[in-house]
C-alpha positions, -999 to 999 in steps of 0.1 A, spaced: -696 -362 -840 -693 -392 -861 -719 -423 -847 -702 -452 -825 -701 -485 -849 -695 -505 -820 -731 -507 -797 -729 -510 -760 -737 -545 -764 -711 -557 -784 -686 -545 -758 -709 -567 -731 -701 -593 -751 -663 -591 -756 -661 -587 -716 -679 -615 -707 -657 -640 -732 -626 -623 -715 -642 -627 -681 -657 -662 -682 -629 -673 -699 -638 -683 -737 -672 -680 -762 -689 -712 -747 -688 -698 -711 -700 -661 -723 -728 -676 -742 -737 -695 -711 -735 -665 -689 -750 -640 -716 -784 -671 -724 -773 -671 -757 -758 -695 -784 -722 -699 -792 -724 -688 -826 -739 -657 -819 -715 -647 -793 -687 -660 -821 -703 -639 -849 -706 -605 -826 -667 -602 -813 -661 -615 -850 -684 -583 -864 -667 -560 -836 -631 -566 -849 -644 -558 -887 -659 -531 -874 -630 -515 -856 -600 -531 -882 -587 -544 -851 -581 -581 -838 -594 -580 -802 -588 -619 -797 -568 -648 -807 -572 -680 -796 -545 -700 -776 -552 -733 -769 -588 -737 -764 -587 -704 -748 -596 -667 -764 -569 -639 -750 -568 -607 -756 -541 -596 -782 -525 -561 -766 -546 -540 -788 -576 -559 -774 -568 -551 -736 -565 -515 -741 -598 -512 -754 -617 -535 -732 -605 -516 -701 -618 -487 -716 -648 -503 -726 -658 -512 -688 -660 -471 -680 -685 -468 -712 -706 -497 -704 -700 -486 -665 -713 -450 -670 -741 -462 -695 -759 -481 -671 -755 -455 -644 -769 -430 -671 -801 -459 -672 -805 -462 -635 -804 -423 -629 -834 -424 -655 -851 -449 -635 -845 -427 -602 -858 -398 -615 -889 -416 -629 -894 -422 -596 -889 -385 -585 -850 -386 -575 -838 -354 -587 -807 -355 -608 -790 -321 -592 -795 -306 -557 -786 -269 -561 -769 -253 -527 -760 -220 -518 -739 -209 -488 -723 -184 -469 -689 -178 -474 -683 -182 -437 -698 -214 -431 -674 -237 -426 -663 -259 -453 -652 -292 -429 -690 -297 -420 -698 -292 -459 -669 -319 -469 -684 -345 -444 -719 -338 -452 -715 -344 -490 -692 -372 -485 -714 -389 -467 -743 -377 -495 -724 -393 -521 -729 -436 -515 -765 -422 -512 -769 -399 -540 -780 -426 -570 -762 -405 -593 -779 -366 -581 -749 -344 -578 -752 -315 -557 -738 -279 -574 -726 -259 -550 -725 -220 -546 -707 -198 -519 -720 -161 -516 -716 -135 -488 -743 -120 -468 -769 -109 -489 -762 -128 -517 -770 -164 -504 -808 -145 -499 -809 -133 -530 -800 -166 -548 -824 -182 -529 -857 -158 -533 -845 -154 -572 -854 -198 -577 -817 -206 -583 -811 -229 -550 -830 -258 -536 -810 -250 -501 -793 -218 -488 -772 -216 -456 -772 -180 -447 -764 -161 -415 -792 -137 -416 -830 -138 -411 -845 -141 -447 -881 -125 -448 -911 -153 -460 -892 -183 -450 -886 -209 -426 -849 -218 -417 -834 -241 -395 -812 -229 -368 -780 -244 -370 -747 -238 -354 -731 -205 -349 -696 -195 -361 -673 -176 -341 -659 -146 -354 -624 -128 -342 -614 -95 -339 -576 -90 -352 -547 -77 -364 -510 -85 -373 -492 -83 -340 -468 -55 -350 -498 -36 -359 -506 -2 -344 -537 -12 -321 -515 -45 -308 -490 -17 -299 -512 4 -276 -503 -21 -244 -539 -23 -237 -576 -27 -240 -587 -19 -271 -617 11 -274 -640 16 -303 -629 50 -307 -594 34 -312 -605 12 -342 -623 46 -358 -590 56 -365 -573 24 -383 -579 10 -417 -609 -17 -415 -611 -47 -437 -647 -54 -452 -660 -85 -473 -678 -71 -502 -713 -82 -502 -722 -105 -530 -757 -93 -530 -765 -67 -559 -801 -57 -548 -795 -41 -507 -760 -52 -499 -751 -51 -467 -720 -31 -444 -723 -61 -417 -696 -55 -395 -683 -22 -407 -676 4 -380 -683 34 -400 -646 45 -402 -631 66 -435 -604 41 -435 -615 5 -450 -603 -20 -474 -635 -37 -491 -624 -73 -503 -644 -96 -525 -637 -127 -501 -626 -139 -469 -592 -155 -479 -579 -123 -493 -594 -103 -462 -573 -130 -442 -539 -122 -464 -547 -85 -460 -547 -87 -425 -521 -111 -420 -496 -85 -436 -506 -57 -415 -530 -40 -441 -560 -31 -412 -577 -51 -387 -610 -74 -392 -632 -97 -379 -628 -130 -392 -647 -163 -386 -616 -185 -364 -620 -218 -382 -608 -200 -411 -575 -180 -397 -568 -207 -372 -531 -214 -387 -522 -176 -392 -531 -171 -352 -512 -207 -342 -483 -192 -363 -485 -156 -353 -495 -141 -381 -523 -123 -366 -531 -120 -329 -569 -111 -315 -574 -78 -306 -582 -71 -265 -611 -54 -273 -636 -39 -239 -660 -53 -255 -674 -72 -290 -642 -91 -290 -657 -120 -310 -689 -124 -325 -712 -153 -326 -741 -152 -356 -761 -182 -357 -766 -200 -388 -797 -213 -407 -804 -238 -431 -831 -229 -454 -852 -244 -485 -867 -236 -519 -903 -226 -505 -918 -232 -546 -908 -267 -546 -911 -296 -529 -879 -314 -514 -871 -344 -535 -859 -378 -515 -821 -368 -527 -826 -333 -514 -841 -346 -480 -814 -369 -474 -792 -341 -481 -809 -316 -455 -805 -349 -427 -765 -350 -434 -761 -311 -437 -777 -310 -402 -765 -341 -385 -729 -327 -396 -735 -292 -386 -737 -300 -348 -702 -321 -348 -672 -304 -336 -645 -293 -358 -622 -316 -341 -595 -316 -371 -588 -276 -355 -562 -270 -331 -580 -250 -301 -567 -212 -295 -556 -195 -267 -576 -160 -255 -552 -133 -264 -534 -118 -236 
């Protein structure tokens, strides 16, 4: 890639005569002479083969080629002194990236707030985010690969936070063959019916979390095609609520009147990178991911018990 001719500063230079209004005010505002301001814009336009100025009056405006390249100008110096004050941050231990890992079945809403929120606050640290299922957040996390995991399970050597839980449904389409039996539902009646699984994401001791042990099972690699599967009468499943609430408000599936084990409550926990200390970004991070956890998902319509 061919060297800039232009420096950061001549562009400083051209948007301050544009912004103050002519070469005398700029030199005032940039502490410098007259003539040097007058000799840089002069050396950016040789530079570039392009007039950026004329001069109306006693006044320098921007000629049309001129305003094109001083708005884009403002981005580059913009995200060049960003660039410097994320080097000062992490000088003084800000971490440029927070890596987080999460269940599939967490839900997303609390993960929207909580990094919106994160993001006035962040000085520039982004956060890359990872979903997994089951086993696979674990094994993410024990591997070095995540700063923060938030898994369902019990992960052996660390220390989470117990966070909310997340309902999960038992259901089916309402045409389908255990809707059709007229009443409670037995566990020897779902032996006999196609089951939809989430494939764990974990390679090392996947999990069957959930799966009844029947012959018949779908196994899907993620909990929106599990939903579609169900919702066109390919098995039953259980299925966090938050995600499936539109498909039960518009009948696409209907919960299952199980005797018992209807729904499902696993409690969530939040979890960190034992080998390394939380930076300030990542701690900040943990505050919102909690504080945001415990809020109600208010933006979901509520659903009624099945009949």
């Amino acid at each position: 890639m061919k060297a800039p001719r232009v420096t950061l500063d001549q562009w400083r230079t051209l948007q301050a005569v544009v912004d103050h209004g002519g070469f005398a005010q700029a030199a005032e505002a940039l502490h410098r002479s007259q003539s040097s301001v007058s000799y840089t814009v002069a050396r950016m336009q040789e530079q570039l083969g392009v007039p950026l100025l004329r001069i109306d009056g006693r006044k320098a405006v921007l000629t049309e080629a001129g305003g094109v390249l001083l708005r884009r100008s403002r981005q580059l110096v913009k995200q060049a002194s960003q660039l410097e004050d994320l080097a000062h941050h992490m000088e003084q231990g800000w971490e440029a990236e927070v890596r987080l890992v999460v269940d599939a079945a967490y839900p997303n809403a609390r993960l929207v707030r909580a990094l919106t929120a994160f993001m006035p606050q962040s000085r520039g640290c982004r956060v890359r985010l990872r979903e997994e299922v089951l086993s696979g957040v674990e094994e993410v996390l024990q591997e070095g690969v995540a700063d923060l995991a938030i898994s369902a399970y019990a992960i052996p050597g660390y220390l989470g936070t117990e966070m909310s839980t997340v309902e999960f449904v038992a259901v089916a389409h309402p045409d389908h063959a255990l809707h059709r039996l007229n009443r409670q539902v037995s566990f020897h009646d779902l032996e006999s019916q196609m089951q939809v699984v989430i494939r764990d994401s974990g390679r090392q001791q996947p999990r069957d979390v959930g799966w009844l042990g029947a012959e018949q099972r779908w196994t899907v690699g993620s909990l929106a095609t599990a939903t579609t599967f169900v919702a066109s009468g390919l098995g039953f499943a259980w299925l966090p609520w938050h995600i499936i609430t539109r498909e039960l408000n518009e009948g696409l599936l209907k919960a299952l009147p199980l005797e018992q084990g209807g729904s499902r409550h696993p409690a969530f926990y939040l979890y960190s990178n034992k080998d390394k200390p939380l930076g300030p970004a990542t701690q900040i991070l943990v505050e919102l991911l909690r504080s945001f956890d415990s809020a109600p998902l208010a933006e979901l319509p509520p659903i009624a018990p099945p009949a």
